[in-house]
C-alpha positions as CSV (number, residue, x, y, z in Angstrom):
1,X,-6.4,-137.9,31.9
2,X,-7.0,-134.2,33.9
3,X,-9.3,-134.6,36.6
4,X,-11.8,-131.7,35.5
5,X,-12.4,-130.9,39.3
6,X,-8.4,-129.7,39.4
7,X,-9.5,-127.0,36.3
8,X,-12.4,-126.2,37.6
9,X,-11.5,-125.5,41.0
10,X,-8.6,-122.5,40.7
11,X,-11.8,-121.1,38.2
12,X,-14.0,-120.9,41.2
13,X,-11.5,-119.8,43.7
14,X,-10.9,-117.0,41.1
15,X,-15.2,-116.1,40.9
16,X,-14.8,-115.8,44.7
17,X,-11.5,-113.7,44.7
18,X,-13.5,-111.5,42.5
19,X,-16.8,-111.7,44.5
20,X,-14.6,-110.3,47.6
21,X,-13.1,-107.7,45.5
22,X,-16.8,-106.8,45.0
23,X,-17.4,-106.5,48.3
24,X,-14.9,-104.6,49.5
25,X,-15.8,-101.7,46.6
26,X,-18.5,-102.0,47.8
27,X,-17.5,-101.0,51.4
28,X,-15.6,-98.4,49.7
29,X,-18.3,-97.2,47.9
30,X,-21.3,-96.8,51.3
31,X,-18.3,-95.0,53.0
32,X,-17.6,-92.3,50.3
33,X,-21.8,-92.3,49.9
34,X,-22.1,-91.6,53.3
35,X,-19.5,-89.3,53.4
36,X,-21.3,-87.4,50.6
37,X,-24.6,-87.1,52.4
38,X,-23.4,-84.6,54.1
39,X,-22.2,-82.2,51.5
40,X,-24.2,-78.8,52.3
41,X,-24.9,-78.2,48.5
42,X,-27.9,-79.8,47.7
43,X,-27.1,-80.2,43.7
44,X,-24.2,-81.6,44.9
45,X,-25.3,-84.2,47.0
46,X,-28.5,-84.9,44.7
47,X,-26.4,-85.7,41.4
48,X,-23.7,-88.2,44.2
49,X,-26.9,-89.7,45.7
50,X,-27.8,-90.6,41.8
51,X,-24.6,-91.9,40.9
52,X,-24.6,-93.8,43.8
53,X,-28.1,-95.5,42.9
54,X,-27.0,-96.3,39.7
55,X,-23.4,-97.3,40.6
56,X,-25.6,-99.6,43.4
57,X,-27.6,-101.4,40.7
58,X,-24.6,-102.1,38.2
59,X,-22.1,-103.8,41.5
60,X,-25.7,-105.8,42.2
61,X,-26.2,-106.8,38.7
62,X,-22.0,-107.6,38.5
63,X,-22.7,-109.5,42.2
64,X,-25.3,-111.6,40.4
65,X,-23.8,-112.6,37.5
66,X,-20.9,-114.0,39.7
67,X,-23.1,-116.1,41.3
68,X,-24.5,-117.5,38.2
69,X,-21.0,-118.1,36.9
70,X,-20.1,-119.8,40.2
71,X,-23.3,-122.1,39.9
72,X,-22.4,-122.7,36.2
73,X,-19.0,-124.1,37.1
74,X,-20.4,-126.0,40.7
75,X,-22.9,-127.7,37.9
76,X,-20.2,-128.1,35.3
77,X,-18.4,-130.0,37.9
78,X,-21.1,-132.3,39.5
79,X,-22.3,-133.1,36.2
80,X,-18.7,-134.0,34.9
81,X,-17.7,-135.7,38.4
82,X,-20.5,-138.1,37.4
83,X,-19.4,-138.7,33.7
């Protein structure tokens, strides 16, 4: 029989490969944010500081729902594990 924890386990390592991915977009994304701030053209800058709240709330809502699936598959696992 497959120990479920060996399946689960390269699932997880894979939700936090992507959570790092996350977070390094997201570095990317404050520096080219800041970098935009100072664009002397105020349309300009107003319509990047949008995009960048918006852009914001979609990587949190994407940072979120990797958690979720993280917890899902850490529960998945404990209550399997005790099957």
């Amino acid at each position: 029989m497959v120990d479920l924890g060996d399946v689960l386990d390269p699932i997880r390592k894979q939700v936090i490969d992507i959570k790092d991915a996350l977070a390094h977009a997201r570095y990317r994304y404050d520096g080219l944010d800041l970098i935009l701030t100072g664009v002397a053209e105020a349309k300009v800058r107003g319509a990047s500081q949008e995009i960048f709240m918006v852009a914001g709330e979609k990587m949190d809502a994407i940072d979120n729902m990797i958690d979720e699936l993280y917890r899902r598959l850490s529960a998945l696992d404990r209550e399997l594990e005790n099957l």
